[in-house]
Each structure stands twice: as C-alpha cells, then as structure tokens.
C-alpha positions in Angstrom: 203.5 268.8 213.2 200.3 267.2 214.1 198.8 270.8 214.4 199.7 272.0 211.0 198.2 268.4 209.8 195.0 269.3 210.7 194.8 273.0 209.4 196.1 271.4 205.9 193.0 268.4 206.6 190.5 271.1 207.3 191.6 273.7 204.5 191.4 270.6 202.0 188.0 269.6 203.5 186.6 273.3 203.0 188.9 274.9 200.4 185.5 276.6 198.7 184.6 277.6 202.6 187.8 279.6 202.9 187.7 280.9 199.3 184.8 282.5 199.9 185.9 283.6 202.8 189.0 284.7 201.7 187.1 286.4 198.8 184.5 288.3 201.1 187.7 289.5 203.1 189.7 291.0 200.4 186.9 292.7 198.3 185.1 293.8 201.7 188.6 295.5 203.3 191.4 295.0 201.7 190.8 296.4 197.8 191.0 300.0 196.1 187.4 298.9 195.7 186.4 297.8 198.7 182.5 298.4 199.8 184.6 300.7 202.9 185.8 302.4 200.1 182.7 302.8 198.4 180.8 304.3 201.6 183.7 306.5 202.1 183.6 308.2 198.5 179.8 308.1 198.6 179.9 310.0 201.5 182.1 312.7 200.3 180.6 312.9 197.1 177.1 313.9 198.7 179.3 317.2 200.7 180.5 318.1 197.4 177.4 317.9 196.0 176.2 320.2 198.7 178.9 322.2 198.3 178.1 322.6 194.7 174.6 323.4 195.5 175.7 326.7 197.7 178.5 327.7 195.2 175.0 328.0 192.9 173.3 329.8 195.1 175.9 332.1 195.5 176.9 332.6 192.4 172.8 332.8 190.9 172.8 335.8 194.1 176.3 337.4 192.2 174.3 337.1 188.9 171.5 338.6 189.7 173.5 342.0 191.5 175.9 341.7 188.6 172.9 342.3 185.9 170.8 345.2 188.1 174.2 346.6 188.7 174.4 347.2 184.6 170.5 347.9 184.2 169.8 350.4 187.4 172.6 353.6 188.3 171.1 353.2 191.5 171.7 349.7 192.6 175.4 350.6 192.9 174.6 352.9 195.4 172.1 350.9 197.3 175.2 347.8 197.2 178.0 350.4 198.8 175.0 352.2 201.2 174.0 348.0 202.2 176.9 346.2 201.8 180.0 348.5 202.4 178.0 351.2 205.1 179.5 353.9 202.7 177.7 357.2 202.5 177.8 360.9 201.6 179.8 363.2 202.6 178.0 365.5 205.1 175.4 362.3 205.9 174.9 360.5 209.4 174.5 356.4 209.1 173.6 354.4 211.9 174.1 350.9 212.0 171.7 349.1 214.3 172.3 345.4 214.6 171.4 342.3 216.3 173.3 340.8 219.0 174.5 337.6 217.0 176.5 339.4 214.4 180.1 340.4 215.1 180.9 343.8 215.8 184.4 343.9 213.7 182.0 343.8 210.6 181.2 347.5 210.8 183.3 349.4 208.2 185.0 352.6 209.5 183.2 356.0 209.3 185.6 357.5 207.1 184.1 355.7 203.5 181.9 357.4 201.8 180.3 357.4 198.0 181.2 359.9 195.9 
C-alpha cells in the first residue's frame, strides 16, 4: 500500500511533469496524427511524386509519337521497323544487341509490314 502512496505523492507533486509527458507520448506514437505518421506519409508521398514524374515522361514520349504518327506516313513504319522488328516481305533484319538486354525481347521473324 505504501508503494502505491508514493506513486499517488509523486503524480500529485508533478501532475504538469506527467501531462506533458503523457501529452508528448500520445501525439508522438500513439495518434492518427502522430509525427511517425507524418514521416511515414511524407515519405510515400515523395515516391508518388516520383512516380508521377515518370508517368509524365512517359506519357510526354506517347505524345510526341502519337502526333508524328498523324503528321508523317512514315513514322509508322519507322515505329513497327524500331519497336516491333517488323519488315517487308522479301527483306533480311538483323538485330544486333548489347549484352545487358534480354534475349526473349526479339520478336519472331515471321511479322512483317505490309
């Protein structure tokens, strides 16, 4: 009994001491709001905003071969020759490439633009 005397003495003597500290602990951990909280969504809104950032790269890079696709006959070709390996019929493509890209990525032989 003695023991729980002397907690209830020293909360008493430093009830603003363990407000604050109560206050520190529940905004710091505890809260939807907490500042854990805080670094967490921080954190996860600067990937999405790099996210965002390639999406509008990639989609400026769409654009742009969207809009020469509709100006230049040609470009379509160049995008199946480039892109797709296609080619004419009676025509020999070789694909040289580096050693880091993946092999599977070649298209079959058997496309070709018409």
């Amino acid at each position: 009994m003695s023991r729980l005397n002397s907690v209830f003495l020293f909360i008493r003597r430093h009830k603003y001491m363990v407000v604050i500290i109560f206050i520190v602990l529940v905004v710091g951990f505890i809260d939807d709001n907490s500042f854990m909280h805080r670094f967490d969504r921080r954190r996860r809104m600067d990937q999405l905003s790099s996210e965002i950032e390639v999406y509008k790269t990639q989609y400026e890079t769409a654009d742009r071969q969207l809009r020469e696709m509709d100006s230049n006959p040609n470009a379509i070709e160049k995008l199946a020759r480039e892109n797709y390996y296609m080619k004419r019929p009676g025509e020999d493509v070789f694909i040289i490439r580096d050693g880091e890209e993946d092999a599977t990525e070649v298209a079959s032989s058997d496309s070709s633009i018409r």
